[in-house]
VEXMI-870689 format. One record per residue: y, x, z negated of N, C-alpha, C in turn; residue in three letters. Coordinates in pm, whole numbers, plus 50000, padded with zeros to 5 digits. Each point is the difference from the previous one (the first is absolute). Layout:
YXZYXZYXZala
...
end
This chain:
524345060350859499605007049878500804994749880unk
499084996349854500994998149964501005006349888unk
501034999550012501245002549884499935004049902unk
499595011149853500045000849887501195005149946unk
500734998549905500895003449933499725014349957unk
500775011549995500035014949926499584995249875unk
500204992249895499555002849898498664995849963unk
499854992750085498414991449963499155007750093unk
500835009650093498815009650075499755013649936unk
500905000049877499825012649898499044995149930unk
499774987849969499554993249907498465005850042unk
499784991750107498535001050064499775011650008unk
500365011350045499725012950000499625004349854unk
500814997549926499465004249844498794994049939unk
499854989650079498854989449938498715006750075unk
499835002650134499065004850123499735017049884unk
500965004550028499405015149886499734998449947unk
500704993249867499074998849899498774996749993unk
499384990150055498674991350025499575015250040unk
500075004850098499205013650091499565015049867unk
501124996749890499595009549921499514993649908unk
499554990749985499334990249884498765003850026unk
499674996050118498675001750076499735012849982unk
500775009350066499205016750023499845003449847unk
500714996049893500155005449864498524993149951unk
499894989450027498344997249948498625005150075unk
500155006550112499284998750153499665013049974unk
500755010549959499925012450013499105006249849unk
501034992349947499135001649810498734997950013unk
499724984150079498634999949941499075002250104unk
500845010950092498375006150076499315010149936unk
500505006449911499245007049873498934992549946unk
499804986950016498934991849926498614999850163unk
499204997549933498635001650108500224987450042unk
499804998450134499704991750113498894991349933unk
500504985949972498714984749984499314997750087unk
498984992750000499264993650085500324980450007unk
501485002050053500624987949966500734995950104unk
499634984750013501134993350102501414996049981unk
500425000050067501604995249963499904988950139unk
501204989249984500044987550060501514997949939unk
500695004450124501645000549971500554986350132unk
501044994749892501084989650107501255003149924unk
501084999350081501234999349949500644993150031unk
499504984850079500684989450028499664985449943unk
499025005449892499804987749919499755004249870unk
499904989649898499865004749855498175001249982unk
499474995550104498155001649967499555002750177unk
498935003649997499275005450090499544985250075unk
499934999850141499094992950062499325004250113unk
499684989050088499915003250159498925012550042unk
500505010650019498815013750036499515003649886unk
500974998949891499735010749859499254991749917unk
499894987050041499094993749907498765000250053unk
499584993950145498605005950051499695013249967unk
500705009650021499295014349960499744999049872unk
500904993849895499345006049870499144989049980unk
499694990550056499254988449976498155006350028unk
500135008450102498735003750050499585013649983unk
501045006149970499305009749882499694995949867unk
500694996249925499334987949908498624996349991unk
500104994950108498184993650010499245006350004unk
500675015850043498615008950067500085007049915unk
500825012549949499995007649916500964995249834unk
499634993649964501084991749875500685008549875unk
498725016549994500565010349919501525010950050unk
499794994050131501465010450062501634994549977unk
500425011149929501374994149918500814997250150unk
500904989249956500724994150082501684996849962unk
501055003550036501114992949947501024994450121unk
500674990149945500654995550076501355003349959unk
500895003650079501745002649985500594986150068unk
500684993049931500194993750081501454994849981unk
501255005650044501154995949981501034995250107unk
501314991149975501145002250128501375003049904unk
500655000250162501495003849948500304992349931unk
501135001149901500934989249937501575008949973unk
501024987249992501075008349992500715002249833unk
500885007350006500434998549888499595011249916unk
500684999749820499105007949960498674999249971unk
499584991149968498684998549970499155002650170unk
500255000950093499235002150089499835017650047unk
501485003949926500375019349994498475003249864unk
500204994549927499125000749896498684997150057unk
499224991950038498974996850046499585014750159unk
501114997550083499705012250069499625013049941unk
500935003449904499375015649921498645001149985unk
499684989949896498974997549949498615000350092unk
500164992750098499114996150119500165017750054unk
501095001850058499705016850047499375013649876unk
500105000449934499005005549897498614996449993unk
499544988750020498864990349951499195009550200unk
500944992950071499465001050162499575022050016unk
501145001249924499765016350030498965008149897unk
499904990149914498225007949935499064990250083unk
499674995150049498824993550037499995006550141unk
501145004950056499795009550145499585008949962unk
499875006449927500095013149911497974999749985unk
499654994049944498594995949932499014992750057unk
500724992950132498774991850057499695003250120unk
498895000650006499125000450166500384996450069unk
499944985249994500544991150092501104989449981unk
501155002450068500804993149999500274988650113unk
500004990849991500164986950138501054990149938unk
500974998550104501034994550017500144988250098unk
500584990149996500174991250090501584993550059unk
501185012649948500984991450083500605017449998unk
501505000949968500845010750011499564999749871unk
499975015249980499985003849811500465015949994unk
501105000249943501095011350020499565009649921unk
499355000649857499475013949972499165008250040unk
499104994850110499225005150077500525010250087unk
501004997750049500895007750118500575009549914unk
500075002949879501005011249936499055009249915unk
498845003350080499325010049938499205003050064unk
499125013449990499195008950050498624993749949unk
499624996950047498554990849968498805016649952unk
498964997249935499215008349926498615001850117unk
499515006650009498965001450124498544990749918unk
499174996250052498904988549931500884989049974unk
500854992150050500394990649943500404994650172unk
499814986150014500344994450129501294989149963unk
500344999750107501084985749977499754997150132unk
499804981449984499874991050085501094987350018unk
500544996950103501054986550015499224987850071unk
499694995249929499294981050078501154992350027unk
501115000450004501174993450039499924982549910unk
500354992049985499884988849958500074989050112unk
500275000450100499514994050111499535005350103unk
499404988750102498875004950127501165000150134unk
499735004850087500465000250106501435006450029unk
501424996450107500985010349972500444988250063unk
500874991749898501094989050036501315004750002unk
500784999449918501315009949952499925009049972unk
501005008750061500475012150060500315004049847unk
499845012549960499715003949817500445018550027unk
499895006349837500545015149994500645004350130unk
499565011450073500575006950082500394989050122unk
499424989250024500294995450129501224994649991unk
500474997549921501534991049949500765008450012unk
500085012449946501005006649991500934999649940unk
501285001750028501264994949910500684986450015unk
499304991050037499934986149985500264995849849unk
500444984949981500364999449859499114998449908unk
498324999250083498694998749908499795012149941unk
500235011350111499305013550001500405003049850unk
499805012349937499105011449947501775000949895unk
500105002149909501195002349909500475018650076unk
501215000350092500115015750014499885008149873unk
500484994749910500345009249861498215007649947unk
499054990550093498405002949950499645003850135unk
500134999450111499415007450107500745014450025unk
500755004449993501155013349957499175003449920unk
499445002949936499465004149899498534999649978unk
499564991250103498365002249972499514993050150unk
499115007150015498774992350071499154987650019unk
500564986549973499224990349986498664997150098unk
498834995949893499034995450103498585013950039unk
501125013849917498995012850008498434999449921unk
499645008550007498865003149868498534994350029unk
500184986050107498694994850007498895008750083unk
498375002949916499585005750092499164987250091unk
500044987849947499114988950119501124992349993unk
500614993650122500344988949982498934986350082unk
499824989049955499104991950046500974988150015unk
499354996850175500694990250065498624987350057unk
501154990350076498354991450025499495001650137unk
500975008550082499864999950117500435012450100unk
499785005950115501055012450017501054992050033unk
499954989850045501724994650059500904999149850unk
499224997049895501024999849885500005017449941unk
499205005250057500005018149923501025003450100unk
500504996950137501285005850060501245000549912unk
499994982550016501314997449906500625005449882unk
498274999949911500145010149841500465014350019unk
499575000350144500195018550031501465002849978unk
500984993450058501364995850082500704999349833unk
499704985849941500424996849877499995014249877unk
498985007149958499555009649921500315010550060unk
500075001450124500645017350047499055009149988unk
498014995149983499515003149999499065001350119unk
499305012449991498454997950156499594992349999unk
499624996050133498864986950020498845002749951unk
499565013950010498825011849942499544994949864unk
501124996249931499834997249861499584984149942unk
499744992950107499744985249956498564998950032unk
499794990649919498744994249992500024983850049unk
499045000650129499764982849996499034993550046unk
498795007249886498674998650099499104995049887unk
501014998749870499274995749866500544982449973unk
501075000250073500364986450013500904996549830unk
500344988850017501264994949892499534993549835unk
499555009149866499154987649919500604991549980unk
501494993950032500574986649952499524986750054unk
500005006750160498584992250074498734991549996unk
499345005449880498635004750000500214983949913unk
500574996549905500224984549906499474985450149unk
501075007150176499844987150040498545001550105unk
499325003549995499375005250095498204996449915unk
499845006049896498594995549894499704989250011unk
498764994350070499584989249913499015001649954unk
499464990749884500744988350010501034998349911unk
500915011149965501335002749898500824987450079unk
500335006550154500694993550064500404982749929unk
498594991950032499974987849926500294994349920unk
499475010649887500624996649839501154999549951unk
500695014250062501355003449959501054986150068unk
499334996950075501104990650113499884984149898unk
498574999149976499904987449892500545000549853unk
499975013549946500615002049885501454998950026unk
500625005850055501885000750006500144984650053unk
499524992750062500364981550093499914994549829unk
498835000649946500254993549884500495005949841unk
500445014850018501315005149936501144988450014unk
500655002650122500984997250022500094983250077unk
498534989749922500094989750026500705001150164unk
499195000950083500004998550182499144989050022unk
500394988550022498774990050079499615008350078unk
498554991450078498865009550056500804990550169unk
500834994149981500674987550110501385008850076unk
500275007549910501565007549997500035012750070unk
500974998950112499725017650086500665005449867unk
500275011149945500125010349951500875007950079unk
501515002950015500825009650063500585008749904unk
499375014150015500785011949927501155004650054unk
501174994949882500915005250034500765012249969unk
499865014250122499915012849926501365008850056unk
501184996250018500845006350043500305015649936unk
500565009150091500585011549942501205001549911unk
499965008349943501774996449897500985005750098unk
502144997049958500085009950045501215009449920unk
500714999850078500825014149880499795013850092unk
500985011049931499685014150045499165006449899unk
500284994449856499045005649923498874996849927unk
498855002949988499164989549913499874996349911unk
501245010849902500294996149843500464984350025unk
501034994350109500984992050002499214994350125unk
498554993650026499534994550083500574983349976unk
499794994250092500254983249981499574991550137unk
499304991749926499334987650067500914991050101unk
499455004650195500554989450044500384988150027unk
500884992850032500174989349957500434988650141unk
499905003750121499774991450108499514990950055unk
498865001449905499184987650010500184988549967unk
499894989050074500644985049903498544992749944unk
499145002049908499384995549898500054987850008unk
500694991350011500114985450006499574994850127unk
501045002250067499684998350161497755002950030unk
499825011749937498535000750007499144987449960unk
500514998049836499464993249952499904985950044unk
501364989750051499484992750044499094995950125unk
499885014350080499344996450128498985002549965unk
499125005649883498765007250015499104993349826unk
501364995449881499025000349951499114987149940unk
499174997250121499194986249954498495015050029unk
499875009050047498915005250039499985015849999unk
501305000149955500365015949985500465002749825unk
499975013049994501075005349868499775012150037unk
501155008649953500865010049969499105009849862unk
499435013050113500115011949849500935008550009unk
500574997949878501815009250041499185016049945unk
500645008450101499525015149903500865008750045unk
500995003449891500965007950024499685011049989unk
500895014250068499715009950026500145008749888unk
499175007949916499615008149860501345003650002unk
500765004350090501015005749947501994991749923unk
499214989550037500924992849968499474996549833unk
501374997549915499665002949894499974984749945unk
501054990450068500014986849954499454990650024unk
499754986049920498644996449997500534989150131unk
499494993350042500064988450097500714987949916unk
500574991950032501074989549956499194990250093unk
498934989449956499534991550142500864986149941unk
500834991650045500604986049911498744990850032unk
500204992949911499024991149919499474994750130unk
500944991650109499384992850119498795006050088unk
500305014949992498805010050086498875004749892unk
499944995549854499105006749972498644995250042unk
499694988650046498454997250025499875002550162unk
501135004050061499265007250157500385014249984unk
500595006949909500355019749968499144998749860unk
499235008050030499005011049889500305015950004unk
501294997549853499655014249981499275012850001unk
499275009450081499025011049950500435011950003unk
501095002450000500695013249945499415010649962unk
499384994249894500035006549863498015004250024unk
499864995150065498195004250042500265015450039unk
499035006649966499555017050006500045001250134unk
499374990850070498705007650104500874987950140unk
500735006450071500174988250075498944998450135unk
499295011950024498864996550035499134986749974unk
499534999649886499234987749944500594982850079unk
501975004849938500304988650022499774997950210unk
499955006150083499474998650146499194993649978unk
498645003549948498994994950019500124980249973unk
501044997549865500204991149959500744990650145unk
500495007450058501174992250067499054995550197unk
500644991950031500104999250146500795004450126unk
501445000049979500885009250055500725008749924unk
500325009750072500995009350011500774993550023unk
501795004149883501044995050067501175009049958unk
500415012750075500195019549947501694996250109unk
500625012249977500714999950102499755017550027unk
499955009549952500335018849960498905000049936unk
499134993449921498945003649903499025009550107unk
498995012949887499035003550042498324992850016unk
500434990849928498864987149945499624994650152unk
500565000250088499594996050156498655006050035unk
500145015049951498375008550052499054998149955unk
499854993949868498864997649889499884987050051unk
500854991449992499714983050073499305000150107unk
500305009250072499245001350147498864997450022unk
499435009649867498295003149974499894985750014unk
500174986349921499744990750004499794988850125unk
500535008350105500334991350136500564984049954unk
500755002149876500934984449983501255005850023unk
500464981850050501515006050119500855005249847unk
501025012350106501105000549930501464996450076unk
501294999649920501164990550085501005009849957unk
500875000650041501075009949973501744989449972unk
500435000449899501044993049987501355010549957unk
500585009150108500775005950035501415000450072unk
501224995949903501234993350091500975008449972unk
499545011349943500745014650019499685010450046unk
498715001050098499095010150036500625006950089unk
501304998550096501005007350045500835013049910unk
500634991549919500505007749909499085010549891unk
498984995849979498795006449947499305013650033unk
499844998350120500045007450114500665012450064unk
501104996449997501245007050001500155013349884unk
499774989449889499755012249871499445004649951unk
498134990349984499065005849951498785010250127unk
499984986050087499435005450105498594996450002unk
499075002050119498364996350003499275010950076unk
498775003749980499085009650065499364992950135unk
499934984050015499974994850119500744992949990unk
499974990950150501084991050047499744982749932unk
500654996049889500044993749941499494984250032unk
500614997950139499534986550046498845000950101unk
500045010750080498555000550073499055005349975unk
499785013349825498844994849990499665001449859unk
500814990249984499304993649835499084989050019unk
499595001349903498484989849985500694981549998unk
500874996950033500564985749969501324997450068unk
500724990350015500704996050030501165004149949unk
500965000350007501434997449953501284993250020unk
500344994149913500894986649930501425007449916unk
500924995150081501355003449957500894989149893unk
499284986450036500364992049905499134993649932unk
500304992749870499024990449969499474985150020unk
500784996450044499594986850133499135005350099unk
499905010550062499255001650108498355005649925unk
500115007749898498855003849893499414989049983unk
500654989749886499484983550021498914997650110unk
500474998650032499824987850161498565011950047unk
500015010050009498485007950075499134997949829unk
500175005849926499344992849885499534984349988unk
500604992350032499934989049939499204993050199unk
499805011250097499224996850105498534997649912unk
499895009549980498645005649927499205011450120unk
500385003950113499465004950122500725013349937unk
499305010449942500525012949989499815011050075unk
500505008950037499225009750123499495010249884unk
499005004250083499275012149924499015009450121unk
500814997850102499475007350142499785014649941unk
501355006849952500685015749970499245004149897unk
499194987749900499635007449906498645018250023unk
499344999150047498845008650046500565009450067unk
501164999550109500015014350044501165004749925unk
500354990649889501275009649881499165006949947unk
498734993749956499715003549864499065013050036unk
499485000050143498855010350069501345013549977unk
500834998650076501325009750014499955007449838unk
500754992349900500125003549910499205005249874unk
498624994350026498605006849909499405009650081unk
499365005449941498895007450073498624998249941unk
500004997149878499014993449893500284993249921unk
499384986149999500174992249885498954994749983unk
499235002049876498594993750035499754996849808unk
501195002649936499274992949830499745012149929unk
499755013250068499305011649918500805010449988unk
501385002250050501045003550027500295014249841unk
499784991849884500275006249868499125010549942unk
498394992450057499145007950004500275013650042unk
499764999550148500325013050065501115006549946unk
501384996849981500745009349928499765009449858unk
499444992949942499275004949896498775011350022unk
499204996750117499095007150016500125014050099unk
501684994750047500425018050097501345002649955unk
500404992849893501335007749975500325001949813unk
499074989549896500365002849916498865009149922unk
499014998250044498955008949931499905009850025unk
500725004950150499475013750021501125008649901unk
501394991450005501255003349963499725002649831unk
499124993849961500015001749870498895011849922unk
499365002350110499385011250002500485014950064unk
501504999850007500225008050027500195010050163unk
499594989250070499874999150181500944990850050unk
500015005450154501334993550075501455000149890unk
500495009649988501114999449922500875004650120unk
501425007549936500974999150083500175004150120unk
500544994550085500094999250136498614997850073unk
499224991349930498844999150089500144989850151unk
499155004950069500354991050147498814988349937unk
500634985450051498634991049993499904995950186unk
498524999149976498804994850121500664986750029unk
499944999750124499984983750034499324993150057unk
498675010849969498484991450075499434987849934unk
499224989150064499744989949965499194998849896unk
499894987749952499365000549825498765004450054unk
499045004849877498885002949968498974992650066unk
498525001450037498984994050057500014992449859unk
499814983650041499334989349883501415000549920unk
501165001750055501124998249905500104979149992unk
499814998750131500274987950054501224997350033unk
500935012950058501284996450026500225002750123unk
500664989850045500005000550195501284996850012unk
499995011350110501645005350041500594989250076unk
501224996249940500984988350061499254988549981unk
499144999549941499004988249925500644991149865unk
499834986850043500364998649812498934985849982unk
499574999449989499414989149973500584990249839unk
500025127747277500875000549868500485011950033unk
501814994350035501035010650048500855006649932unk
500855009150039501074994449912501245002650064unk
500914991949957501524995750125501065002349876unk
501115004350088501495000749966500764992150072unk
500524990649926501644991750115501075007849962unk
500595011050045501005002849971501164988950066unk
501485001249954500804991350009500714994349987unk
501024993450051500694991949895499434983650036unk
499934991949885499374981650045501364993049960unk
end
């Protein structure tokens, strides 16, 4: 567990209240105001919305374009200006709990947990990734990842949701475990909309030809996404691993290979590639949707990433380049057994990564019964259906709090087969 100093654990305690009465002081005021017919689309681990929250508002959009929509979309920062930006953000977060129907979230979002939610109003969690790789909230515990004590003492993290939506029941266990919530309470029969980008065609096609000649990809060149996890105890202070020898890659691979570097959102600093690697490392960082960039790529190359379950869909190999996964392990932890049954191989050094790369013979045996395990639907229409059983009814005033969701199979003529895959207006709250 680790170590805080008495004064910096006074500190946090004063900081955790305060935030909690920021919130109830706006939350409570403005339930005096009448209930909207409005979405909310909250993250608190990035400065803009993607991934689930952009398919959902993408396809309500299309369908209903008069239904107000906003997006919250902030993270931590330290300092004063990040004390300042928090206030602000908890005021902003505690009238829009206060006023909207529907609220949907996609990672941890702490004003949610510090209030008495209004009856007609639902709250939903889409999580920001598929499946249950690393061990997360309650399952950690007092590990040095886990939960700030100065904020679990004091509140409930992970409460309030009345759906949570998973892609699979093997990943609704884990969420159960992680959230401290019923299994009763998940949904995973509507399937994942972040999904739904690799799965369309003929989107599939386009998107894959548009990003190759974005990011200038010969049509000659495998394409390896490179998507490692950050690490750190905290995600204010995430940072990019650095085990990998880049060079060593490059000369074995790049007459027919290159490098998409994509560091993990939470890391704040930009990539440093030296001049010799820039024509086999392509920056894509900084791309929204790292979905898209899959489609762009040929391998997977993750060590902890959740990006393994979405690759899957693709049945292109993925490789695991992991030479701390002992120690990793030890502290972060996994919901399965890491080497027997992940979808790929694993490589402790980078000479030995090389050399099965630069075979060109990739395995992709594991891919189908990972990906059967871990979906239960993936079929492209994924956003649809959420929209059509969780935000419309929600916005009309049905399935609100504590509602149980169904986990019966899609609709006749949905076209979704089980374990199958074949003018708004927005707020960024924040600091940029």
């Amino acid at each position: 567990m680790q170590l805080v100093q008495p004064s910096r654990q006074r500190l946090m305690v004063l900081l955790v209240v305060g935030r909690i009465w920021l919130v109830r002081f706006a939350y409570y005021l403005c339930r005096l105001l009448p209930l909207r017919r409005r979405l909310v689309l909250a993250t608190a681990h990035h400065d803009h919305i993607s991934g689930n929250l952009v398919a959902i508002r993408d396809e309500l959009a299309r369908r209903q374009p008069a239904i107000e929509v906003v997006e919250l979309a902030y993270r931590s920062t330290r300092g004063l200006r990040g004390a300042i930006s928090g206030a602000l953000n908890s005021l902003l977060a505690g009238y829009y709990l206060a006023t909207s129907r529907v609220f949907v979230v996609d990672d941890y979002f702490f004003p949610l947990y510090v209030v008495r939610r209004r009856r007609g109003t639902l709250a939903v969690q889409v999580w920001h990734a598929c499946g249950a790789f690393k061990r997360f909230g309650h399952s950690i515990g007092d590990r040095s990842f886990g939960a700030n004590p100065a904020l679990t003492k004091r509140v409930r993290i992970h409460t309030n949701y009345d759906v949570c939506v998973a892609s699979s029941e093997a990943a609704a266990q884990a969420y159960a475990e992680a959230f401290d919530v019923p299994l009763e309470r998940f949904l995973w029969s509507v399937g994942v909309p972040r999904t739904d980008v690799l799965l369309r065609e003929p989107d599939v096609g386009r998107t894959r030809d548009r990003l190759r000649r974005a990011y200038d990809i010969p049509p000659d060149r495998r394409a390896i996404l490179y998507a490692p996890t950050f690490r750190g105890d905290r995600t204010y202070a995430a940072q990019h691993p650095t085990q990998l020898d880049l060079r060593l890659l490059r000369d074995a691979l790049h007459e027919d290979h290159l490098v998409l570097l994509r560091m993990h959102p939470f890391v704040r600093s930009r990539a440093r590639i030296e001049a010799d690697l820039a024509e086999f490392i392509i920056d894509v960082s900084d791309h929204p949707e790292i979905n898209e960039l899959m489609l762009a790529s040929d391998v997977l190359l993750t060590d902890y990433s959740s990006v393994i379950f979405e690759f899957a869909l693709l049945r292109r190999p993925i490789v695991f380049f992991a030479p701390d996964h002992e120690a990793y392990e030890r502290e972060r932890g996994f919901y399965f057994d890491y080497r027997e049954e992940g979808p790929g191989p694993v490589f402790t050094t980078s000479a030995e990564l090389a050399a099965y790369l630069r075979s060109g013979t990739l395995a992709t045996d594991r891919l189908e019964a990972f990906a059967r395990r871990w979906f239960s639907v993936a079929d492209g229409r994924a956003a649809e259906r959420f929209v059509d059983r969780l935000v419309m009814p929600g916005l009309d005033g049905h399935g609100g709090v504590r509602s149980k969701p169904e986990n019966e199979g899609p609709s006749p003529g949905s076209g979704a087969r089980s374990g199958r895959w074949p003018g708004r207006r927005t707020h960024q709250g924040g600091a940029r």
